[in-house]
C-alpha positions in Angstrom: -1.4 -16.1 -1.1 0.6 -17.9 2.1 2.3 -20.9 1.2 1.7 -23.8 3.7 5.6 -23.4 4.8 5.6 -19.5 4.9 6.6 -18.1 8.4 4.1 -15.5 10.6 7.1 -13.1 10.2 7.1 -13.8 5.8 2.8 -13.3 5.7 3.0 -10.5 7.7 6.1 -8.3 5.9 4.1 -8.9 2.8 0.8 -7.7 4.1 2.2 -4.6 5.3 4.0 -4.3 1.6 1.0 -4.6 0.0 -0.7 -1.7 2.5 2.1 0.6 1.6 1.8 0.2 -2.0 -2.1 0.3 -1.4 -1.5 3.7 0.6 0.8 5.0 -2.1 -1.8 4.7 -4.6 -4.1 6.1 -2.9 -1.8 9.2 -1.7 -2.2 10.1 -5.4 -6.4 9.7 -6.0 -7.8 13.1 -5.7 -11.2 12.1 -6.1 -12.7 9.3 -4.9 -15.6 9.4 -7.0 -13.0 8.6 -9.9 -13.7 5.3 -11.7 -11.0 2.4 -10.8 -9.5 0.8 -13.7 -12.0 -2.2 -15.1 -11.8 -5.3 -16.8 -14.8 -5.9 -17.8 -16.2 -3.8 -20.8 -19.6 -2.4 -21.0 -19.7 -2.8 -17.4 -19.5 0.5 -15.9 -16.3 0.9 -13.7 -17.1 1.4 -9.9 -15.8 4.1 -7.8 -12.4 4.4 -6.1 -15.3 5.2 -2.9 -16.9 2.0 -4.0 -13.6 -0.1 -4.0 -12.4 1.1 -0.6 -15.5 0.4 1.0 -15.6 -3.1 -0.6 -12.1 -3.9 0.8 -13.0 -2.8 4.8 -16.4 -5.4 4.4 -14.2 -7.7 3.0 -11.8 -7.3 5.8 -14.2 -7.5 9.0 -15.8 -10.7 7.1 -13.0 -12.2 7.3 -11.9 -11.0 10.5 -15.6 -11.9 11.5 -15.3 -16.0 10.4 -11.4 -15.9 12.3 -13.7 -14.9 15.2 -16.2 -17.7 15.1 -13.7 -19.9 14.0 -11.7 -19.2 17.3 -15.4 -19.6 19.1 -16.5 -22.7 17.6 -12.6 -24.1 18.7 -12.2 -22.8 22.3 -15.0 -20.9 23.2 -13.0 -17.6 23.3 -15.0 -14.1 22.4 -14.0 -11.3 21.0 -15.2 -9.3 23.7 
Protein backbone atom coordinates (compact mmCIF):
# COMPACT_ATOMS: atom_id res chain seq x y z
CA UNK A 1 0.00 0.00 0.00
CA UNK A 2 1.15 3.91 -0.72
CA UNK A 3 1.74 5.79 2.24
CA UNK A 4 0.19 9.31 2.17
CA UNK A 5 3.92 10.90 1.94
CA UNK A 6 5.24 8.32 -0.70
CA UNK A 7 6.54 10.04 -3.95
CA UNK A 8 5.00 9.10 -7.77
CA UNK A 9 8.71 7.98 -8.38
CA UNK A 10 8.61 5.43 -4.67
CA UNK A 11 4.72 3.84 -5.92
CA UNK A 12 5.83 3.36 -9.10
CA UNK A 13 9.53 1.49 -8.61
CA UNK A 14 7.54 -0.78 -6.31
CA UNK A 15 4.79 -1.61 -8.76
CA UNK A 16 7.07 -2.50 -11.31
CA UNK A 17 8.99 -4.67 -8.47
CA UNK A 18 6.13 -6.46 -7.74
CA UNK A 19 5.48 -7.16 -11.74
CA UNK A 20 8.96 -8.58 -12.05
CA UNK A 21 8.62 -10.83 -9.22
CA UNK A 22 5.00 -11.56 -10.52
CA UNK A 23 6.66 -12.37 -14.09
CA UNK A 24 9.28 -14.44 -12.48
CA UNK A 25 6.88 -16.58 -10.99
CA UNK A 26 5.16 -17.10 -13.62
CA UNK A 27 8.25 -17.74 -15.98
CA UNK A 28 8.33 -20.99 -14.04
CA UNK A 29 4.30 -22.19 -14.20
CA UNK A 30 4.18 -24.72 -16.92
CA UNK A 31 0.63 -25.25 -16.70
CA UNK A 32 -1.73 -22.93 -16.09
CA UNK A 33 -4.43 -25.22 -15.22
CA UNK A 34 -2.20 -25.97 -12.04
CA UNK A 35 -3.91 -25.10 -8.77
CA UNK A 36 -2.39 -21.78 -6.98
CA UNK A 37 -1.45 -22.27 -3.48
CA UNK A 38 -4.76 -21.80 -1.02
CA UNK A 39 -5.59 -20.82 2.27
CA UNK A 40 -8.62 -21.97 2.76
CA UNK A 41 -9.08 -25.72 3.30
CA UNK A 42 -11.78 -27.78 1.88
CA UNK A 43 -12.10 -25.07 -0.54
CA UNK A 44 -10.87 -26.28 -3.74
CA UNK A 45 -7.77 -24.19 -4.95
CA UNK A 46 -8.51 -22.18 -8.24
CA UNK A 47 -6.36 -22.17 -11.23
CA UNK A 48 -3.19 -20.37 -11.95
CA UNK A 49 -5.74 -19.50 -15.44
CA UNK A 50 -8.24 -18.47 -12.88
CA UNK A 51 -5.88 -16.14 -10.85
CA UNK A 52 -4.42 -14.26 -13.83
CA UNK A 53 -7.63 -13.55 -15.21
CA UNK A 54 -8.86 -12.27 -11.82
CA UNK A 55 -5.90 -9.95 -11.56
CA UNK A 56 -6.54 -8.18 -15.41
CA UNK A 57 -10.55 -7.58 -14.17
CA UNK A 58 -9.32 -6.37 -11.14
CA UNK A 59 -6.93 -4.08 -12.92
CA UNK A 60 -9.35 -2.45 -15.70
CA UNK A 61 -11.93 -2.00 -12.56
CA UNK A 62 -9.80 0.01 -11.13
CA UNK A 63 -8.50 1.62 -13.97
CA UNK A 64 -12.28 1.91 -15.00
CA UNK A 65 -13.33 4.02 -11.44
CA UNK A 66 -9.69 6.32 -12.09
CA UNK A 67 -11.66 6.96 -15.29
CA UNK A 68 -14.92 8.15 -13.97
CA UNK A 69 -13.30 9.57 -11.15
CA UNK A 70 -11.32 11.93 -13.65
CA UNK A 71 -14.98 12.33 -15.47
CA UNK A 72 -17.02 13.17 -12.67
CA UNK A 73 -13.87 15.90 -11.69
CA UNK A 74 -13.13 17.63 -15.06
CA UNK A 75 -15.14 16.15 -17.56
CA UNK A 76 -12.09 14.54 -19.36
CA UNK A 77 -12.81 11.01 -21.39
CA UNK A 78 -10.82 8.40 -21.98
CA UNK A 79 -11.39 8.55 -25.52
Amino acid sequence: QAAPEDGVAEVVARYRTAVERANAVLDGCADLAAPVPWPQPGKPAPSVRWALTHMIEETGRHAGHADILRELIDGTTGR
